[in-house]
ZAPAPA-333913 format. One record per residue (C-alpha): residue in three letters; x, y, z. Coordinates in pm, whole numbers, plus 50000, padded with zeros to 5 digits. Each point is the difference from the previous one (the first is absolute). Layout:
BEGIN
ALAXYZ ...
END
This chain:
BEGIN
UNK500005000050000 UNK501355036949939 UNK500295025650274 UNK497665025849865 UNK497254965649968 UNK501104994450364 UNK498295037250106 UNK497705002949819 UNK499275035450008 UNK499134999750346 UNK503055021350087 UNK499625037049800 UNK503585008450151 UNK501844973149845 UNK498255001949633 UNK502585021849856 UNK502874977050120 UNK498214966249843 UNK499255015049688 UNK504254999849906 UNK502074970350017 UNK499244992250365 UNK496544989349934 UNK501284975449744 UNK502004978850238 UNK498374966550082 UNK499464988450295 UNK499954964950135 UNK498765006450374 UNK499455020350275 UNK501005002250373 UNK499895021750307 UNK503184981250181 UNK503205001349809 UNK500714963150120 UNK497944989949745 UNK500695017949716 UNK500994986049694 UNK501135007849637 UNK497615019949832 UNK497825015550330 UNK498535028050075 UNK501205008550384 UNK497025017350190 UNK501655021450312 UNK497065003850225 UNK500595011050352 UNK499454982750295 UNK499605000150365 UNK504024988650046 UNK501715017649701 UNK499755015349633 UNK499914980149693 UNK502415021549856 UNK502794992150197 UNK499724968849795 UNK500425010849705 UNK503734993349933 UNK498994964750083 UNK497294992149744 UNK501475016849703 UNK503134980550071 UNK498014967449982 UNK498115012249673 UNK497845023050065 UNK498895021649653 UNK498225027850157 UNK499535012950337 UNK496555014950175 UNK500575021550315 UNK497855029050164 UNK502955027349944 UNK503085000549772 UNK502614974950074 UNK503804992549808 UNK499434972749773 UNK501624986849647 UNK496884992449919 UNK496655018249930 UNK498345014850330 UNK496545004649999 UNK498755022350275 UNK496644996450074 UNK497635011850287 UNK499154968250110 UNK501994972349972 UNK498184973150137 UNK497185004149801 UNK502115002049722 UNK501264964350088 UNK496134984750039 UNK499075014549656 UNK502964991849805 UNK499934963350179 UNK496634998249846 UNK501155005649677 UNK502374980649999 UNK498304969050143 UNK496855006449800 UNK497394973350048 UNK497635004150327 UNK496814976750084 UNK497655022349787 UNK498075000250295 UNK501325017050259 UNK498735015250395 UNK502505010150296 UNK498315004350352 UNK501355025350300 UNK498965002750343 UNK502104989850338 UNK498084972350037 UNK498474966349817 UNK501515010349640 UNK501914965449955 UNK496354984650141 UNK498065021649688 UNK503314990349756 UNK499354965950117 UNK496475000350010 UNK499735013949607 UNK502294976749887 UNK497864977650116 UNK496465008349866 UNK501595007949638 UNK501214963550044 UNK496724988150084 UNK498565016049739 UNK502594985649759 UNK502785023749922 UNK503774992750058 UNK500925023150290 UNK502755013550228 UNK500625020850296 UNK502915015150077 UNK500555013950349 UNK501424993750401 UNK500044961249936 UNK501465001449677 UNK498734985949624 UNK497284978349987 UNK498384986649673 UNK499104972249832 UNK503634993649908 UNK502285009850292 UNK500155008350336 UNK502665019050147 UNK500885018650294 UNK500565036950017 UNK501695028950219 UNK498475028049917 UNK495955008050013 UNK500775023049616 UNK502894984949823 UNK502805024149856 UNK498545011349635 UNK502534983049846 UNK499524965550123 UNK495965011550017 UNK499835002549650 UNK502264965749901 UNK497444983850188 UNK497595011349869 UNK501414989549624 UNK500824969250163 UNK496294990250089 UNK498865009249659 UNK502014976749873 UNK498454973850279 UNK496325006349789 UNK499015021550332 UNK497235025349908 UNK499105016650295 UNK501985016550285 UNK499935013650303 UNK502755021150210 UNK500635011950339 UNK500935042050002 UNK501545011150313 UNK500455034650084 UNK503704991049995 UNK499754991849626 UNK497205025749912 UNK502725029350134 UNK502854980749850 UNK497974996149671 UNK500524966649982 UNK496614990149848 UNK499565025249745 UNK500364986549628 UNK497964974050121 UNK496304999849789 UNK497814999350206 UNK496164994449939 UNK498595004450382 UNK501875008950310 UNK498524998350375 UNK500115014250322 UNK499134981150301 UNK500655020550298 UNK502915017750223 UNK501724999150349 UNK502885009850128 UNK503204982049857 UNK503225011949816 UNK500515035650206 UNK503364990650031 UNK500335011749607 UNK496435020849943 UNK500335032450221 UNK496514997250071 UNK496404980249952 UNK499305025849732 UNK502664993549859 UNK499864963049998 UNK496365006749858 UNK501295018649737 UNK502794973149877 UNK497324974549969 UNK497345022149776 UNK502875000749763 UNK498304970049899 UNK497275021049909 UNK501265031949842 UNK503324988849822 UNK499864960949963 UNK496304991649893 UNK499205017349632 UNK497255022550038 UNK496084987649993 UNK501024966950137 UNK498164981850239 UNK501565007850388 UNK498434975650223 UNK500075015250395 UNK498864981950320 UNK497235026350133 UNK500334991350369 UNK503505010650118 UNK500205036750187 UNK502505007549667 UNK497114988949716 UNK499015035649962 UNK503655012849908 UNK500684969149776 UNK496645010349819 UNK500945035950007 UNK502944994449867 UNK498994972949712 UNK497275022449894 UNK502395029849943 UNK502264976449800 UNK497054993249796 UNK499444964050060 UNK497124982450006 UNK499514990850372 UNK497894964850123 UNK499405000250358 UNK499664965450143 UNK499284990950395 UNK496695010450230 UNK500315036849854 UNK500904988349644 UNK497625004349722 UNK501724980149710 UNK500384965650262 UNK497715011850304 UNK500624974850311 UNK496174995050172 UNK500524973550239 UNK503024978550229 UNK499484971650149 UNK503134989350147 UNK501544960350090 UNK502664981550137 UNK500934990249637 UNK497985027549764 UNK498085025849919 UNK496395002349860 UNK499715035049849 UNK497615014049743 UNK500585027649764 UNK498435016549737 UNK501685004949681 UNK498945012949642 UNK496184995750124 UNK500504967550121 UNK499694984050372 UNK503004973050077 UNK500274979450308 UNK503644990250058 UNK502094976250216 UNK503205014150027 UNK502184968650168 UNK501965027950155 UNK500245016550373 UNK499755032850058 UNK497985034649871 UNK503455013349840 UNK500274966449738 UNK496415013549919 UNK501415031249899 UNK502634986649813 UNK497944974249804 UNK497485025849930 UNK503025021349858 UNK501084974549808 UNK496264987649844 UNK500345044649916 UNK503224992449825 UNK498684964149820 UNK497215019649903 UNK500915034549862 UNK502274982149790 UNK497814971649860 UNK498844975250222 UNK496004995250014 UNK498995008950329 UNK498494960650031 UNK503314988449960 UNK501815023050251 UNK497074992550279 UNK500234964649953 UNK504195000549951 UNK500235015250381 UNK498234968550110 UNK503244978149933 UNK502235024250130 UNK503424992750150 UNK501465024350264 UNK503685010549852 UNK502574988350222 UNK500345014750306 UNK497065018450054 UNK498284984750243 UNK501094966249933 UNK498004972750210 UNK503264980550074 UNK498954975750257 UNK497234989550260 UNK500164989750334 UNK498674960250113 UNK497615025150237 UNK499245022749651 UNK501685030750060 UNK501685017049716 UNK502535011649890 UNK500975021649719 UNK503275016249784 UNK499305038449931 UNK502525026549844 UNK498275029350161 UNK502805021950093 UNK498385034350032 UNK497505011550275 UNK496535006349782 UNK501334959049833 UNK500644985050346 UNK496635017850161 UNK497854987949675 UNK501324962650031 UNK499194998050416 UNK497125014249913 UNK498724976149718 UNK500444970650232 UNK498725012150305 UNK495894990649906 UNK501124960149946 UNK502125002450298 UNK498414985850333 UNK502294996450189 UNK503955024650034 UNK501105015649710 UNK503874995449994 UNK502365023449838 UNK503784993049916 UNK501495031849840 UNK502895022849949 UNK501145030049789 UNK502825004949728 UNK503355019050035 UNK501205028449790 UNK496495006149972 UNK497635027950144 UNK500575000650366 UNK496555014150076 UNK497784974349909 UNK501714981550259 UNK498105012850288 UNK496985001349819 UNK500054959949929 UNK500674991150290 UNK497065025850132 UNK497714978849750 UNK501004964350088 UNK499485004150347 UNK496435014349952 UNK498674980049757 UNK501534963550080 UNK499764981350365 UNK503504994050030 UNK502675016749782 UNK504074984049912 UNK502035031249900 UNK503094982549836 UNK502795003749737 UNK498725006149668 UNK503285011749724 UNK502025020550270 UNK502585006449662 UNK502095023650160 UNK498145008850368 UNK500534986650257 UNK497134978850080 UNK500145005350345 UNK498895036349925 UNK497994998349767 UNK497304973450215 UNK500245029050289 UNK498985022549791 UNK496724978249908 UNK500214987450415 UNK499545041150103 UNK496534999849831 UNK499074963150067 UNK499024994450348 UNK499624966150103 UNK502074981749720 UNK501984973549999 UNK503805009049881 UNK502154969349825 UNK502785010549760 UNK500384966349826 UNK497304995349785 UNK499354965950001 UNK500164997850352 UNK497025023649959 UNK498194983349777 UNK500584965050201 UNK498635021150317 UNK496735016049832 UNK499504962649841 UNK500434984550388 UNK497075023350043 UNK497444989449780 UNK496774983450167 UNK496474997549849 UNK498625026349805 UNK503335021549980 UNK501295017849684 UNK503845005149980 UNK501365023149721 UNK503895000749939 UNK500225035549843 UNK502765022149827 UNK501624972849735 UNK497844981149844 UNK500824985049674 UNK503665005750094 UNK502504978250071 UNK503265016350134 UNK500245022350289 UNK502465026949921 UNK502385002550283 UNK502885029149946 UNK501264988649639 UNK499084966450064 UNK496404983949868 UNK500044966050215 UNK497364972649915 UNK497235009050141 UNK495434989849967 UNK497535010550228 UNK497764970749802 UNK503014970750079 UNK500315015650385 UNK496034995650069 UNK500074963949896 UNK503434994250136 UNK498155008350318 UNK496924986250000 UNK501804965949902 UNK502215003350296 UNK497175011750261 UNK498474972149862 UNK496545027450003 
END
């Protein structure tokens, strides 16, 4: 591909420069770490939250680079494009250059449940026969692979690969995970996108968003620079931060479909709640459906309801969707029934790591629970300190006995990090080692009793310093319950 292809014409201030020699060169790739440059690439110097790009510059044009992208003039032997944006730069031109996407495409933001709606689509476009993917937290999953992941929005240029790469599997449909993180880093744009969603907002990230406004405003990027104008912007009606995400979908000029009990396009009448389900009826396109959702919890509602939105707007009869969220599988993690007591107390895997995600979950199992609702729990390092307090505030409120352990210290120290949850959680157990928290919470269990291990779902590592040692809440719980022999 040639340079000038590469832009685009996104980039007025470099026109001038591709329209001589430099926008002749071809290029045979494109990266943001000089490690991984190689003959023929276009190096992308974004800057980050430990250094400049451009310090690397030397670097990638001595393994190859043709051309260099920065944010301000840097030396070079080679072309320098200087651009206002670099990253974006990067997701565009690695869209290009890829090419092929699913040619049906949605992305969903929120703090919580967007690998649950990601999940959850994939899974009524499946049911109604289309070859689909989701992309997210727990990695790849489609009919053809399944692999892990790191990040919730992969780096454009592996983004958009993958994206080739699954077009070449026969996959049709997709659906992506957009985090604030990769909204602000632009990490999703160049992605076509024919619905995006919103499912609600609580406090997370303030660590790198100065503010809540500000974390609102890095998601609704999804709305006003992502999504093409006049497409369809599904948004969960019943969180306190609806009325902004409408607000702010509107002024981008979307379409907006409001699903849950103040939703218009999916409007949620009626929850019955089980141990094992849900019976709810809504009322879409004119129609009444009555609905077993073989989930726990109002917030999977939400999310499924999101996703039937997304299944919908972009094709999916509305029969289909209502009867798809019937056979429903929770994604990993997310309040994972992982094993039952002889007496029939549960207990379940959850990733909730935030306070409004950890409140929601004790809250969803609390009408099946009869008898102590047990909480094991713990909160990240090198993340925002003050939601600290507030979960352990939560936990010991809302459950009968609350754990506060080790979650990923990273960095911390552990020790300080559970006092600062232990100042704001009166009557809570403290033990550091996880599994010896999990083994004492499952000791616990009697008839009727609901234990939820919370903060790491899916995962399987706990990040200690630079180490990640093995590490499953899922394999502790049954380790346990084998053991106590409950």
């Amino acid at each position: 591909m040639k340079l000038n292809a590469l832009s685009g014409g996104d980039f007025p201030e470099i026109n001038e420069i591709l329209k001589g020699e430099a926008g002749a060169l071809d290029v045979t790739g494109l990266s943001a770490d000089s490690r991984t440059v190689a003959p023929g690439s276009v190096f992308v110097a974004v800057a980050g939250t430990k250094g400049d790009g451009a310090a690397y510059v030397a670097d990638a044009v001595s393994r190859g680079a043709v051309a260099v992208v920065s944010a301000h003039p840097v030396e070079a032997p080679v072309p320098v494009l200087v651009v206002s944006e670099p990253r974006r730069f990067l997701a565009l031109a690695a869209s290009r250059f890829h090419g092929r996407q699913p040619e049906t495409m949605v992305a969903v933001t929120g703090t919580a449940g967007k690998t649950s709606v990601a999940s959850f689509t994939r899974q009524i476009w499946a049911h109604a026969g289309l070859a689909a993917a989701q992309i997210g937290t727990t990695g790849v999953i489609s009919p053809r692979r399944i692999e892990e992941g790191a990040l919730t929005t992969p780096d454009p240029v592996a983004l958009h690969a993958l994206l080739a790469t699954l077009v070449a599997d026969g996959v049709t449909h997709a659906a992506i995970e957009a985090s604030s993180h990769g909204l602000d880093q632009f990490r999703v744009d160049g992605v076509r996108l024919a619905a995006a969603a919103f499912t609600n907002l609580g406090r997370d990230h303030l660590d790198y968003h100065p503010t809540m406004e500000d974390y609102m405003a890095a998601k609704m990027h999804l709305f006003d620079r992502v999504l093409p104008k006049g497409s369809p912007a599904v948004i969960f009606a019943d969180d306190p931060w609806s009325g902004e995400a409408i607000r702010a979908a509107n002024a981008a000029g979307q379409r907006v479909l409001t699903v849950g009990r103040a939703g218009t396009y999916l409007a949620l009448k009626r929850v019955e709640h089980f141990r094992h389900k849900q019976r709810i009826e809504v009322h879409a396109e004119g129609e009444i459906f009555e609905i077993d959702i073989p989930l726990a919890g109002d917030f999977q509602v939400a999310n499924a309801l999101v996703a039937a939105g997304l299944a919908m707007a972009t094709g999916t009869p509305a029969a289909v969707a209502m009867a798809a969220l019937e056979t429903l599988v929770g994604a990993a993690g997310r309040l994972e029934l992982v094993g039952q007591t002889k007496a029939g107390a549960l207990a379940y895997v959850d990733y909730a790591h935030k306070p409004d995600a950890l409140a929601n979950v004790l809250q969803s199992v609390r009408p099946f629970t009869s008898g102590r609702l047990i909480v094991v729990f713990g909160c990240g390092g090198d993340r925002d300190k003050g939601k600290r307090p507030i979960m352990g505030e939560i936990a010991t409120r809302l459950a009968d006995i609350a754990i506060v352990t080790d979650d990923n210290p990273r960095s911390e120290d552990p020790v300080t990090i559970r006092a600062e949850i232990m100042a704001a959680a009166p009557g809570a157990v403290e033990i550091g080692d996880r599994a010896e928290a999990i083994r004492h919470a499952v000791s616990l269990l009697g008839a009727g009793d609901t234990l939820i291990v919370a903060g790491k779902g899916h995962e399987e590592g706990q990040k200690i310093g630079s180490v990640v040692l093995p590490f499953s809440d899922h394999v502790e719980i049954r380790k346990a319950m084998e053991e106590l022999k409950t």
